[in-house]
Structures are given as structure tokens and as C-alpha cells.
PyMOL CGO cylinders between C-alpha atoms (Angstrom):
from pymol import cmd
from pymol.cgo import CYLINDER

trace = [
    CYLINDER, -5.99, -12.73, 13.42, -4.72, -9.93, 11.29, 0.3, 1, 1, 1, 1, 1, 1,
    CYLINDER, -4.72, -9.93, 11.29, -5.77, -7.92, 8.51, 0.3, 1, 1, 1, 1, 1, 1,
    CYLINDER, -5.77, -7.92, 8.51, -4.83, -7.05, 5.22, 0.3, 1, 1, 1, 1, 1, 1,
    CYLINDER, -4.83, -7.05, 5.22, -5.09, -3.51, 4.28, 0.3, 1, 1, 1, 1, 1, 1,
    CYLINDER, -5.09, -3.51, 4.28, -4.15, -1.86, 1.12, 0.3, 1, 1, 1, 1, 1, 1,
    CYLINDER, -4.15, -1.86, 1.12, -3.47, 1.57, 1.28, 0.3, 1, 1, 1, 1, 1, 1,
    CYLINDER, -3.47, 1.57, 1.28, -3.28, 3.74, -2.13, 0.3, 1, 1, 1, 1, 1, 1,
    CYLINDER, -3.28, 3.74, -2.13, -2.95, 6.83, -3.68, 0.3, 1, 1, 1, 1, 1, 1,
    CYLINDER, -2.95, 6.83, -3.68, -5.23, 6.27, -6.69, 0.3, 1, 1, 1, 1, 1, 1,
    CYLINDER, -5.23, 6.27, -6.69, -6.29, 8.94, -9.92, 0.3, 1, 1, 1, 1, 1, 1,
    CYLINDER, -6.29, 8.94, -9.92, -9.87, 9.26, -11.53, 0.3, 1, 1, 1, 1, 1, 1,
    CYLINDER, -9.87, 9.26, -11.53, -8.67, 6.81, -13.94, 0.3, 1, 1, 1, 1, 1, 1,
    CYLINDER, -8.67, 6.81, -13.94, -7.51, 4.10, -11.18, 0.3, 1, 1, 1, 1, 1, 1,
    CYLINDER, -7.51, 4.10, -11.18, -3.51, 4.60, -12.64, 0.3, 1, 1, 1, 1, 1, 1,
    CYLINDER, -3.51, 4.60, -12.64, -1.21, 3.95, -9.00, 0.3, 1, 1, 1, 1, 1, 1,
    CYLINDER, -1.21, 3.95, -9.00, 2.31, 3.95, -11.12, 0.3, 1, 1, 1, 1, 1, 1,
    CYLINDER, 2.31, 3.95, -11.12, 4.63, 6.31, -9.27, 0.3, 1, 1, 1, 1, 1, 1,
    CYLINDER, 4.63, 6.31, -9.27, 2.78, 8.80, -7.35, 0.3, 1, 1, 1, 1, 1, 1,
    CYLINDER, 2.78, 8.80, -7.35, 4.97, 10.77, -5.22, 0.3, 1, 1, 1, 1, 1, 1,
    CYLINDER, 4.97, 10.77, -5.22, 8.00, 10.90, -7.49, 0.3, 1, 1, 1, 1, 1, 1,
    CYLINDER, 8.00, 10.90, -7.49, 8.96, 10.93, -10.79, 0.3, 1, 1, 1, 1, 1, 1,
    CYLINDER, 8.96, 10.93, -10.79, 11.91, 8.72, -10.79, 0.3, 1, 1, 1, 1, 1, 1,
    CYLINDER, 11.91, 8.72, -10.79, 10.00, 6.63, -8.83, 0.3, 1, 1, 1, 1, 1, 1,
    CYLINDER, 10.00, 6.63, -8.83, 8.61, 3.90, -11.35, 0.3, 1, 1, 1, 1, 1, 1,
    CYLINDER, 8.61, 3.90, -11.35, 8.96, 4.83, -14.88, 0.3, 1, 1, 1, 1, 1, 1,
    CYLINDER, 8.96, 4.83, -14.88, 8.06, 1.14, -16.30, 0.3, 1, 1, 1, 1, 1, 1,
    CYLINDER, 8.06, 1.14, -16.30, 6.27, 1.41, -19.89, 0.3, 1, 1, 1, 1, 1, 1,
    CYLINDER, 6.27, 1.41, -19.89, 7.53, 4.87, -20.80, 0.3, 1, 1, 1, 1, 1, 1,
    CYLINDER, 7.53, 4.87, -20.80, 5.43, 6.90, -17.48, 0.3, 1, 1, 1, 1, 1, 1,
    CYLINDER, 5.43, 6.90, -17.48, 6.84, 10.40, -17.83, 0.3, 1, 1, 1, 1, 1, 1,
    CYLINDER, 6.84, 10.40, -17.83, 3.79, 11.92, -15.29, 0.3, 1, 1, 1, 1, 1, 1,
    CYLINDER, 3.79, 11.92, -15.29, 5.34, 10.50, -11.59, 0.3, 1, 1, 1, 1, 1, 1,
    CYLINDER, 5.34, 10.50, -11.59, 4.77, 12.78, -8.29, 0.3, 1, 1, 1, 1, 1, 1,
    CYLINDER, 4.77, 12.78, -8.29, 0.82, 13.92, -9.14, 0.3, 1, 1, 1, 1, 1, 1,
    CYLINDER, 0.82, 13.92, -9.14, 0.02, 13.46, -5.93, 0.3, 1, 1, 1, 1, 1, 1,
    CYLINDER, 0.02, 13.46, -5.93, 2.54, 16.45, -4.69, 0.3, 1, 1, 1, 1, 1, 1,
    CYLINDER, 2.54, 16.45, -4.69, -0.42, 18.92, -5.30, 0.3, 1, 1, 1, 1, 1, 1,
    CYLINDER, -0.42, 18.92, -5.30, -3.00, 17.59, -3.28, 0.3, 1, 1, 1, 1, 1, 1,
    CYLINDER, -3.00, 17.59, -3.28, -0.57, 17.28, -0.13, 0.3, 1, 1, 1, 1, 1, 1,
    CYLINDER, -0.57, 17.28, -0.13, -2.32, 18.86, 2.31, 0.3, 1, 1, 1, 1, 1, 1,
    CYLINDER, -2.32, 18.86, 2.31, -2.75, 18.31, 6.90, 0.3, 1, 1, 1, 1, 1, 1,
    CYLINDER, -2.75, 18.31, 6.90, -5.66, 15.81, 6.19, 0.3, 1, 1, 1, 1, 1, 1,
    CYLINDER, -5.66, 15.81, 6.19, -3.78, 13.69, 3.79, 0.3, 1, 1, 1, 1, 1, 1,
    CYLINDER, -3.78, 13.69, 3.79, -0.56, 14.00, 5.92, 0.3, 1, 1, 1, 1, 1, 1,
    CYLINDER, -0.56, 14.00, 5.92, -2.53, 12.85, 8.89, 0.3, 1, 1, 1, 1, 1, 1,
    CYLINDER, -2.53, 12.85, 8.89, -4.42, 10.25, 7.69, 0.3, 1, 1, 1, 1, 1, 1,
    CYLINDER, -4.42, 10.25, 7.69, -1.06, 8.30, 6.10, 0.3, 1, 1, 1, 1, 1, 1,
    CYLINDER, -1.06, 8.30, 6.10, 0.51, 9.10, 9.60, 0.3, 1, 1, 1, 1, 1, 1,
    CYLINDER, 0.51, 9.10, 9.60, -2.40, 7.52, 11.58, 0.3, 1, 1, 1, 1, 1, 1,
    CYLINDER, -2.40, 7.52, 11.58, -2.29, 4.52, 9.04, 0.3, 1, 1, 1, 1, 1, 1,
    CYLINDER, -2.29, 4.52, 9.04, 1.52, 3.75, 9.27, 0.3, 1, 1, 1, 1, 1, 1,
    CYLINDER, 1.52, 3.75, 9.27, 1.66, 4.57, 13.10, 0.3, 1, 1, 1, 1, 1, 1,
    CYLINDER, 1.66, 4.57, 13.10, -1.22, 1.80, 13.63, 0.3, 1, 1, 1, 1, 1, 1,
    CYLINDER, -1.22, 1.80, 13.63, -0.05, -0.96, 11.55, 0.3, 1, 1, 1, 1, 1, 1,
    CYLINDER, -0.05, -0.96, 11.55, 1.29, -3.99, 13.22, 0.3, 1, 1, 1, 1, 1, 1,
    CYLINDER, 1.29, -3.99, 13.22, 3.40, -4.61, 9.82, 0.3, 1, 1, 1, 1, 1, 1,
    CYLINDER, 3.40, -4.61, 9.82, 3.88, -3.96, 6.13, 0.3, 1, 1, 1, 1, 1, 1,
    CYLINDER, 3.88, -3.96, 6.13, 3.41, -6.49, 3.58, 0.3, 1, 1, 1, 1, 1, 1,
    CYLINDER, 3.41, -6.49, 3.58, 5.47, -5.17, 0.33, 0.3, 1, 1, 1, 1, 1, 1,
    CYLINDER, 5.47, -5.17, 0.33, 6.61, -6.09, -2.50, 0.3, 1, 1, 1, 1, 1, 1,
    CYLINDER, 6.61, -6.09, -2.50, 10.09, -6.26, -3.73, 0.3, 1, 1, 1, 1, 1, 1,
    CYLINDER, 10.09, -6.26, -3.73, 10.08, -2.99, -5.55, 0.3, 1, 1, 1, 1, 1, 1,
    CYLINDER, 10.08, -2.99, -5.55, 7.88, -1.31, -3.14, 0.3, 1, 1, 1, 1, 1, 1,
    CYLINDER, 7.88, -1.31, -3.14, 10.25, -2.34, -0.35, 0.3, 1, 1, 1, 1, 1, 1,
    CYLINDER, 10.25, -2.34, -0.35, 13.19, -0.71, -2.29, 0.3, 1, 1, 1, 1, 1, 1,
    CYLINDER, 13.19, -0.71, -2.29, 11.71, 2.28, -2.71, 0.3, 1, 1, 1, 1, 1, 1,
    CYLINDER, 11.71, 2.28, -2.71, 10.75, 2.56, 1.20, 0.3, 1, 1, 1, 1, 1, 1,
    CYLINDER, 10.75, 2.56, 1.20, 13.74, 1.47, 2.67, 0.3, 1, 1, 1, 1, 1, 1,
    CYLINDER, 13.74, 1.47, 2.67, 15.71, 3.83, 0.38, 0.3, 1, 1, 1, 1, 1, 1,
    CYLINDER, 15.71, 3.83, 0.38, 13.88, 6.69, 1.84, 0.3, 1, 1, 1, 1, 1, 1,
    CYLINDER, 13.88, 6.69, 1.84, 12.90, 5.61, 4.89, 0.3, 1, 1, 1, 1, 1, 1,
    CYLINDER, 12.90, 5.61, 4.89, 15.39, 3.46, 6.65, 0.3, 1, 1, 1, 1, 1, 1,
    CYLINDER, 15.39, 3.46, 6.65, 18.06, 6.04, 7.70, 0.3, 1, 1, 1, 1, 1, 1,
    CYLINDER, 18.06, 6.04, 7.70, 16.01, 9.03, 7.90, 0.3, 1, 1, 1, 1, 1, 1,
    CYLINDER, 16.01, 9.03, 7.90, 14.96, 11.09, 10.95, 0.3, 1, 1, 1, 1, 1, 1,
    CYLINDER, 14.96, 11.09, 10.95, 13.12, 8.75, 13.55, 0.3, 1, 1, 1, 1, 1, 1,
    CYLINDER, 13.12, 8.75, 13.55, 11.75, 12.08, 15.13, 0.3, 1, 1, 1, 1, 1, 1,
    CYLINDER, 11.75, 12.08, 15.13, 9.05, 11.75, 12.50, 0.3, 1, 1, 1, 1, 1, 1,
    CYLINDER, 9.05, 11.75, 12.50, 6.48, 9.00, 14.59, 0.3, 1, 1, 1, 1, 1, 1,
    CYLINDER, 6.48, 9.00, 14.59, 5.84, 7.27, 10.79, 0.3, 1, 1, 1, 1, 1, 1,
    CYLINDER, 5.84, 7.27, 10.79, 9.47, 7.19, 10.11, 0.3, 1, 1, 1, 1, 1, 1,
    CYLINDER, 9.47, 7.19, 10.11, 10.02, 5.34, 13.79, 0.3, 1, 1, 1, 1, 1, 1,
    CYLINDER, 10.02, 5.34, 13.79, 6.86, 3.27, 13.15, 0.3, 1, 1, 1, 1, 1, 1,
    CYLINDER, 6.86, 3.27, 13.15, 8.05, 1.81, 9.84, 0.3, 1, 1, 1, 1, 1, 1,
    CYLINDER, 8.05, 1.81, 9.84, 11.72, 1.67, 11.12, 0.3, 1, 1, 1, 1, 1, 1,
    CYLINDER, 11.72, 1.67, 11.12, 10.16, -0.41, 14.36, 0.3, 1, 1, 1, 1, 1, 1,
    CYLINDER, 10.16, -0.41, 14.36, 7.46, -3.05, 12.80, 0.3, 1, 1, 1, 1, 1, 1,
    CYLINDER, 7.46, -3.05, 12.80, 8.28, -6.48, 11.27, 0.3, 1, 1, 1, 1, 1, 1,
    CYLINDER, 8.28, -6.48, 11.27, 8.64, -5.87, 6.75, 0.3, 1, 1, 1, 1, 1, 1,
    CYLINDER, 8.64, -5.87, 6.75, 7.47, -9.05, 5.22, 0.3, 1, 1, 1, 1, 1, 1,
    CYLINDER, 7.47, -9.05, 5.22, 8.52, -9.09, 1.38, 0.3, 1, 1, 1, 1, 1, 1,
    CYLINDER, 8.52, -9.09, 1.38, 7.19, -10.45, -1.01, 0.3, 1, 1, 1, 1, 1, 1,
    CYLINDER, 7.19, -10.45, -1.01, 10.33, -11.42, -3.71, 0.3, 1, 1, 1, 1, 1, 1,
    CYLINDER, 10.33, -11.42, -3.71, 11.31, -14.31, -5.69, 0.3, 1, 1, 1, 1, 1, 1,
    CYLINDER, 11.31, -14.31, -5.69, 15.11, -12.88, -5.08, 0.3, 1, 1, 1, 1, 1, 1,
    CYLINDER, 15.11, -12.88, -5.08, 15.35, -12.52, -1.08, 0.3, 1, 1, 1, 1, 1, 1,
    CYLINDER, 15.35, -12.52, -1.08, 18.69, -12.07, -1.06, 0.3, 1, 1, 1, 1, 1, 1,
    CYLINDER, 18.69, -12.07, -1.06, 19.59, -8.56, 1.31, 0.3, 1, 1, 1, 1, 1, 1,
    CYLINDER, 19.59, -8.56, 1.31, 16.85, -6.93, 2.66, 0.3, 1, 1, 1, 1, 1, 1,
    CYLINDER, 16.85, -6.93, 2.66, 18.80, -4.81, 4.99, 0.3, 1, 1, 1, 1, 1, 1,
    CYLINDER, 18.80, -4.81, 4.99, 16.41, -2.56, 6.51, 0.3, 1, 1, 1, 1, 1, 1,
    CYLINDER, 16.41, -2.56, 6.51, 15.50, -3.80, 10.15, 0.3, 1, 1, 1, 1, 1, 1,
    CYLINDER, 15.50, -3.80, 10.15, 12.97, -6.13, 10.94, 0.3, 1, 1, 1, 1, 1, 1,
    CYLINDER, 12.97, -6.13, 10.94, 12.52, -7.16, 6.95, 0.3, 1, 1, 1, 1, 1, 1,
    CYLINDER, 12.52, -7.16, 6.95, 12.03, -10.68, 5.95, 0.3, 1, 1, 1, 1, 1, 1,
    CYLINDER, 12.03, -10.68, 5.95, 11.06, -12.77, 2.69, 0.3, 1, 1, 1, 1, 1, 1,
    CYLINDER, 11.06, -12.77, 2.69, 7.77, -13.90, 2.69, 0.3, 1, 1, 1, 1, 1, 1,
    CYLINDER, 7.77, -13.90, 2.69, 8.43, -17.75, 1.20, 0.3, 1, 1, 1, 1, 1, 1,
    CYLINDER, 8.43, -17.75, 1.20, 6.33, -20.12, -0.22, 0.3, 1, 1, 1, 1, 1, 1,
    CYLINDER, 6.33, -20.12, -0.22, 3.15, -19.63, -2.33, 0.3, 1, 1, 1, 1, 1, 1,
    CYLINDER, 3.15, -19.63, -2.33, 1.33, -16.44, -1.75, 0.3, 1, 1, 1, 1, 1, 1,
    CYLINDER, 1.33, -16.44, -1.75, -2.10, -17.65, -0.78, 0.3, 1, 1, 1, 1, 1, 1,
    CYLINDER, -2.10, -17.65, -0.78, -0.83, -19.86, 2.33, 0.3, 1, 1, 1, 1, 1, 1,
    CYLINDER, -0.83, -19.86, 2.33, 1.83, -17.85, 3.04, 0.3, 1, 1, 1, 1, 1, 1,
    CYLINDER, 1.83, -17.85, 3.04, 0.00, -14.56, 3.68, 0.3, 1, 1, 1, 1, 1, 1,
    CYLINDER, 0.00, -14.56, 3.68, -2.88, -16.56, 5.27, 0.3, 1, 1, 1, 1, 1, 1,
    CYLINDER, -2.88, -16.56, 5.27, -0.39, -18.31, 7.40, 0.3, 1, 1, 1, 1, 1, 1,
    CYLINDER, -0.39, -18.31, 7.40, 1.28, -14.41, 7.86, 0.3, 1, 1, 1, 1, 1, 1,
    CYLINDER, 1.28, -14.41, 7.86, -2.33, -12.87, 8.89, 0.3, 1, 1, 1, 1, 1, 1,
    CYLINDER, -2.33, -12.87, 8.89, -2.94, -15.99, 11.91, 0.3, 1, 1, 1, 1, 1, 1,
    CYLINDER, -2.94, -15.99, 11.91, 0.46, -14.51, 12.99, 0.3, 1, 1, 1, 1, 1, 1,
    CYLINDER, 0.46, -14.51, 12.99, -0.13, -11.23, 13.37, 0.3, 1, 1, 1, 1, 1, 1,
    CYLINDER, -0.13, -11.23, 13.37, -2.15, -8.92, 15.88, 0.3, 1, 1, 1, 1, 1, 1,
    CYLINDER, -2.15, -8.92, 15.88, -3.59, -6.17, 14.08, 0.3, 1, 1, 1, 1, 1, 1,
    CYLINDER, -3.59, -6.17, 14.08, -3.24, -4.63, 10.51, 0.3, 1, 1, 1, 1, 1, 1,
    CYLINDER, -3.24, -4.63, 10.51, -0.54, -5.93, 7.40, 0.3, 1, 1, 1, 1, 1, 1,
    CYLINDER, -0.54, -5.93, 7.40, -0.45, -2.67, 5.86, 0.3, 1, 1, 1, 1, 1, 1,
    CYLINDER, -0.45, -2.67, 5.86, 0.32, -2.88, 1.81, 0.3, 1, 1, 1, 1, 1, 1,
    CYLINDER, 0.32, -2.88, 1.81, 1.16, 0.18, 0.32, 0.3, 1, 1, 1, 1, 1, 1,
    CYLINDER, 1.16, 0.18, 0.32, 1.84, 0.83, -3.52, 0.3, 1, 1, 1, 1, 1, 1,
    CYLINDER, 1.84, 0.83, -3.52, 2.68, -2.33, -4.69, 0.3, 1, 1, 1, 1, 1, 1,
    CYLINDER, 2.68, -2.33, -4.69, 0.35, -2.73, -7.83, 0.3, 1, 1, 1, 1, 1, 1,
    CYLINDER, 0.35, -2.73, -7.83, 1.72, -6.33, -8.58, 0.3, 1, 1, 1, 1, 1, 1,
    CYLINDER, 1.72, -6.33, -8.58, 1.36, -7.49, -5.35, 0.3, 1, 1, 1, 1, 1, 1,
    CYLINDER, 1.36, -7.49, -5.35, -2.14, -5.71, -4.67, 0.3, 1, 1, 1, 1, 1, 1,
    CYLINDER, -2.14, -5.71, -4.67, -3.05, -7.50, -8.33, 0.3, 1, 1, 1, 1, 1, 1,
    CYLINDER, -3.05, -7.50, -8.33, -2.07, -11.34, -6.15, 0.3, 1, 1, 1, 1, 1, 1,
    CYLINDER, -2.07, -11.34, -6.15, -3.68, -10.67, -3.07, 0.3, 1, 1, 1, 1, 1, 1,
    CYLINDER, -3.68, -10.67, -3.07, -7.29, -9.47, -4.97, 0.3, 1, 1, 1, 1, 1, 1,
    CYLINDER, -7.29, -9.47, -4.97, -6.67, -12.80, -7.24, 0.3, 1, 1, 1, 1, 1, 1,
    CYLINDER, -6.67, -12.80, -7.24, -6.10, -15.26, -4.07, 0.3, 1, 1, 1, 1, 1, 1,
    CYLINDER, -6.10, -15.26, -4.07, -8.79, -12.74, -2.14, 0.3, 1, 1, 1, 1, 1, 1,
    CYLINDER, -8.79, -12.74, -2.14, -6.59, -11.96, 0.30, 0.3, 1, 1, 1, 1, 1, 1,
    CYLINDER, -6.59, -11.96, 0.30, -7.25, -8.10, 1.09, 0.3, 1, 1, 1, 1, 1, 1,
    CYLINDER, -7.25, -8.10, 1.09, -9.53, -7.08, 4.25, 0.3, 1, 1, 1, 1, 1, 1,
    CYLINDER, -9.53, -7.08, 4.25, -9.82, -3.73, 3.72, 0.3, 1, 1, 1, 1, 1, 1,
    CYLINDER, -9.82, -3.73, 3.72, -8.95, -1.04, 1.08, 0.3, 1, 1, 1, 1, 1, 1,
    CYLINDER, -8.95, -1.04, 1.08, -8.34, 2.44, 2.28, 0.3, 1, 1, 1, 1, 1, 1,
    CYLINDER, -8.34, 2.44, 2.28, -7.96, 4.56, -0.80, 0.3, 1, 1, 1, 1, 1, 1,
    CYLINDER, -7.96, 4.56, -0.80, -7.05, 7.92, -2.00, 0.3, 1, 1, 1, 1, 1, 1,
    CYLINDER, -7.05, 7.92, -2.00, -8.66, 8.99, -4.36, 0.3, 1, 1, 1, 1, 1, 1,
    CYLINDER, -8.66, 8.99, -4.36, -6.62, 12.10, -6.22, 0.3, 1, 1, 1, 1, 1, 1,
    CYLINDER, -6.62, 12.10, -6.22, -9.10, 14.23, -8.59, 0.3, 1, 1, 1, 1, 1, 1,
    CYLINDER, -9.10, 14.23, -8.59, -6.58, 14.22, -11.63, 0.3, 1, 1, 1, 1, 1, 1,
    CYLINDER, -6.58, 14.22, -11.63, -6.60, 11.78, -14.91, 0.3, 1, 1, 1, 1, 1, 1,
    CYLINDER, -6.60, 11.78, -14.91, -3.39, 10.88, -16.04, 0.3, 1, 1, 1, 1, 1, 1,
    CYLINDER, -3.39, 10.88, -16.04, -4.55, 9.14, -18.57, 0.3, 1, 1, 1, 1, 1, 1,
    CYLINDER, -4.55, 9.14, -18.57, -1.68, 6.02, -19.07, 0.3, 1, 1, 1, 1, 1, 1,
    CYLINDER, -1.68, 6.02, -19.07, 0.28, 3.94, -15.88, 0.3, 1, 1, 1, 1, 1, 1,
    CYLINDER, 0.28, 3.94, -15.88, -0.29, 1.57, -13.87, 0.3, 1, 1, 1, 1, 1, 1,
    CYLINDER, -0.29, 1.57, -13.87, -4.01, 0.72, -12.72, 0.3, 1, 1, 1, 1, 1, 1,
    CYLINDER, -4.01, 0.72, -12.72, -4.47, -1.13, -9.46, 0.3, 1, 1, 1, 1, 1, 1,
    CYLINDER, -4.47, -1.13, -9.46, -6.34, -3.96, -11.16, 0.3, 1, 1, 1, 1, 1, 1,
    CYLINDER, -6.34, -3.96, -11.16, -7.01, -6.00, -14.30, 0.3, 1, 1, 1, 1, 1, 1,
    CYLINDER, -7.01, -6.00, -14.30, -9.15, -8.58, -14.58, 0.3, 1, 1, 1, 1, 1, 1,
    CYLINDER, -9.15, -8.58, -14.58, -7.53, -11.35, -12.80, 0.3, 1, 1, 1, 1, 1, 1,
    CYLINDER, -7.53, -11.35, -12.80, -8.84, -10.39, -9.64, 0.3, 1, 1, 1, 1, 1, 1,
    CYLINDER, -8.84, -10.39, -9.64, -11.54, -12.66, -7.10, 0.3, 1, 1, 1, 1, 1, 1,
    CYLINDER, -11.54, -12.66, -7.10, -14.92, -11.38, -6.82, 0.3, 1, 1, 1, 1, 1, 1,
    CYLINDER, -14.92, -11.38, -6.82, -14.79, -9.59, -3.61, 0.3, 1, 1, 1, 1, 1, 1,
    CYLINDER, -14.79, -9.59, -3.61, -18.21, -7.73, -2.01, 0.3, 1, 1, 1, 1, 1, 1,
    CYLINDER, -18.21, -7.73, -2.01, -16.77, -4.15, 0.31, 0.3, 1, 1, 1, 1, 1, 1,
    CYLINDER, -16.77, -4.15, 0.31, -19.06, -1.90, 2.74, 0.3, 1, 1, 1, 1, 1, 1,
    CYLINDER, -19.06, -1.90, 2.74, -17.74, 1.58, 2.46, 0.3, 1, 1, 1, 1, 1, 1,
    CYLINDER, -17.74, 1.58, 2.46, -16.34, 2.16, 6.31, 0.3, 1, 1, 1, 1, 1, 1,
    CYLINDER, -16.34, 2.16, 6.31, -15.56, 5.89, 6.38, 0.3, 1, 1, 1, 1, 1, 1,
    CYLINDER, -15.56, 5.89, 6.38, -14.77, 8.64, 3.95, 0.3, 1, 1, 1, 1, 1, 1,
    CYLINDER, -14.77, 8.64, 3.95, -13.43, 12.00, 4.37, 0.3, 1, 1, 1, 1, 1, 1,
    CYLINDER, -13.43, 12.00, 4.37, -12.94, 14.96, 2.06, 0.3, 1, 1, 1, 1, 1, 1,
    CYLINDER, -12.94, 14.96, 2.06, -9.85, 16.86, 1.91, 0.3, 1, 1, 1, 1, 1, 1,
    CYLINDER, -9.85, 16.86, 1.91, -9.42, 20.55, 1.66, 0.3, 1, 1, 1, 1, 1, 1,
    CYLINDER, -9.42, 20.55, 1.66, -7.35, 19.58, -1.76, 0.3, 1, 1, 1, 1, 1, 1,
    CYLINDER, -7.35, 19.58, -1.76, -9.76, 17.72, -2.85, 0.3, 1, 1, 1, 1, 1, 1,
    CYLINDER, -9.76, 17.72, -2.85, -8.60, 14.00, -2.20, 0.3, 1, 1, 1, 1, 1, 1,
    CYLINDER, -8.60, 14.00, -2.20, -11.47, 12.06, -0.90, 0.3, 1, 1, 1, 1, 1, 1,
    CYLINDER, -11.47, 12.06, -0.90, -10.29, 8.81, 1.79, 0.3, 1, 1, 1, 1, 1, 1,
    CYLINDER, -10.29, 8.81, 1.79, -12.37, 6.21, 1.27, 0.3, 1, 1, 1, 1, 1, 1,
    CYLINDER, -12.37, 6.21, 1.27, -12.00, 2.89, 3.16, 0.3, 1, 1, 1, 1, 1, 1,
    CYLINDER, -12.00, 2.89, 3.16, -13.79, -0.17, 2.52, 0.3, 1, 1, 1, 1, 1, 1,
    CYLINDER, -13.79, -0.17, 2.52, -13.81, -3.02, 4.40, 0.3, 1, 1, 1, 1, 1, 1,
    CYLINDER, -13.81, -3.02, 4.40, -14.46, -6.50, 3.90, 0.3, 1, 1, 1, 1, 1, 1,
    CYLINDER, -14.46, -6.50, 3.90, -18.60, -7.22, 3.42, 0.3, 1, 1, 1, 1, 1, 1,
    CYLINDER, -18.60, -7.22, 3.42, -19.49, -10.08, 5.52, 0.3, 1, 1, 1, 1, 1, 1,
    CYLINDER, -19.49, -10.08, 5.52, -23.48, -9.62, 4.94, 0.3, 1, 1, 1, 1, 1, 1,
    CYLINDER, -23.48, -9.62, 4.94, -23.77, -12.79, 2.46, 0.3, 1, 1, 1, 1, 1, 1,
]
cmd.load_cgo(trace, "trace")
């Protein structure tokens, strides 16, 4: 059975909107894209390398998928991330699947509560969401997420994008491993709590 797993770069003030580039999402005005460029540093880099290496897949959404496969999809497959994303199955999640030319992409179709349970049955390992606030907002809501690995950038932005509103399924987490970055980033994951 596989596993959902969020993974997101996330400020002080929980905004996710556009964090490694400024042209990246500027929805609602958002004039502060790329603060997580500071706090790149050989943890960070590793840790996102370990988590996209590992993955079985990515579940994305449309925009999210745009953004990836614009950067990602013809670059250097020296890079063992690059190759990894380039090799595993893309399942998107769009009400407009029409070309999703990067290898190994499909729409996800249907509802999103069966068809991501159906999707996790499939799979042998770890669905790996990244970005993707819409999408992250529908899985909490339908409780589909199994784990959130987060990280968390010490900056407030103070306006974007949060990763939730209050839409979301009450959901109980057990803090799995942490880590603290020379930069300052801390890694948290949390994983599902199955204690009651």
C-alpha cells in the first residue's frame, strides 16, 4: 500500500506561495517569491535529494506539474533527482488533462478521495506531493496525507499562500524525525498517529 507524503517548504507564518522563484506563482499580488534561496544550504540539498530519489511517484497538481516539468523534464539527468523525477510514474491532478508531455505523467480521473485511495493500493512505496497548496488543501479535507515532511524556513513573509484553511479533516501526527540546518531550516516530518 502506498503513502502519501507532502513535502514543503513552509515560513513562520505557514505562507507556501512561490518559494524558490519569484515568477513562480504570483496569484493575489505576491511580490516576495524565491525566500527560500537563502537558507539553501548541503542539509537542505540533501534531504530534498533523498526525498525525490526515494519516492515511488509524485502526486501534483496541475500547476505544480507545470512548473516541474518546465524545469525539470529536459534538464541534466546526471543530477540523481533530475533522473528520479524524469524516471517515476506523475499522476496529475487537473480538471483539463489535455498534454501532459513529460514522461510517465498521467491524469488522475475521477473524484479525489477514491481516486487517490484507489492510486495509494497501487503503488509500492511513497506518492510524494510537493508544493501544491490546492491540492495539499483536498487531500487534508478527504484525509488523505500519511505523512508531512516539512521545512520549516525561519522568515515571515507576512501575505501568500498558507498550506491550510479551515476545510481540512481532523488528523492526529507523531513527530518522526527532525533535523536542524546550519541555515537555520528545521526538517520536521510527521507521520500519521495510529495510537487512538
Amino acid at each position: 500500500m502506498g503513502r502519501v507524503v507532502v513535502v514543503n517548504f513552509i515560513s513562520l507564518d505557514g505562507v507556501i506561495q512561490s518559494p524558490l522563484s519569484p515568477d513562480e506563482d504570483r496569484d493575489g499580488g505576491f511580490e516576495r517569491g524565491g525566500w527560500v534561496l537563502p537558507y539553501g544550504d548541503d542539509t537542505v540539498n540533501a534531504f530534498m535529494e533523498s526525498v525525490t530519489v526515494g519516492a515511488s511517484g509524485m502526486l501534483l497538481g496541475r500547476r505544480t506539474y507545470e512548473i516541474l516539468s518546465g524545469a525539470w523534464a529536459d534538464a541534466d539527468e546526471s543530477e540523481p533527482a533530475i533522473a528520479a523525477m524524469n524516471r517515476m510514474p506523475k499522476h496529475v491532478v487537473t480538471s483539463s488533462p489535455g498534454d501532459l508531455a513529460w514522461r510517465n505523467s498521467s491524469p488522475v480521473a475521477g473524484e479525489l478521495a477514491p481516486a487517490v485511495t484507489d492510486l495509494k493500493r497501487r503503488t509500492d512505496g511513497e506518492l510524494v506531493v510537493f508544493g501544491a497548496g490546492t491540492l495539499v488543501r483536498a487531500l487534508a479535507q478527504h484525509d488523505l496525507v500519511d505523512e508531512y515532511r516539512l521545512l520549516l524556513i525561519p522568515v515571515v513573509l507576512g501575505a501568500g499562500k498558507r498550506m491550510f484553511d479551515d476545510r481540512g479533516h481532523l488528523a492526529r501526527f507523531a513527530l518522526s524525525a527532525s533535523t536542524v540546518a546550519p541555515s537555520g531550516v528545521v526538517i520536521l516530518s510527521y507521520t500519521r498517529d495510529t495510537s487512538g
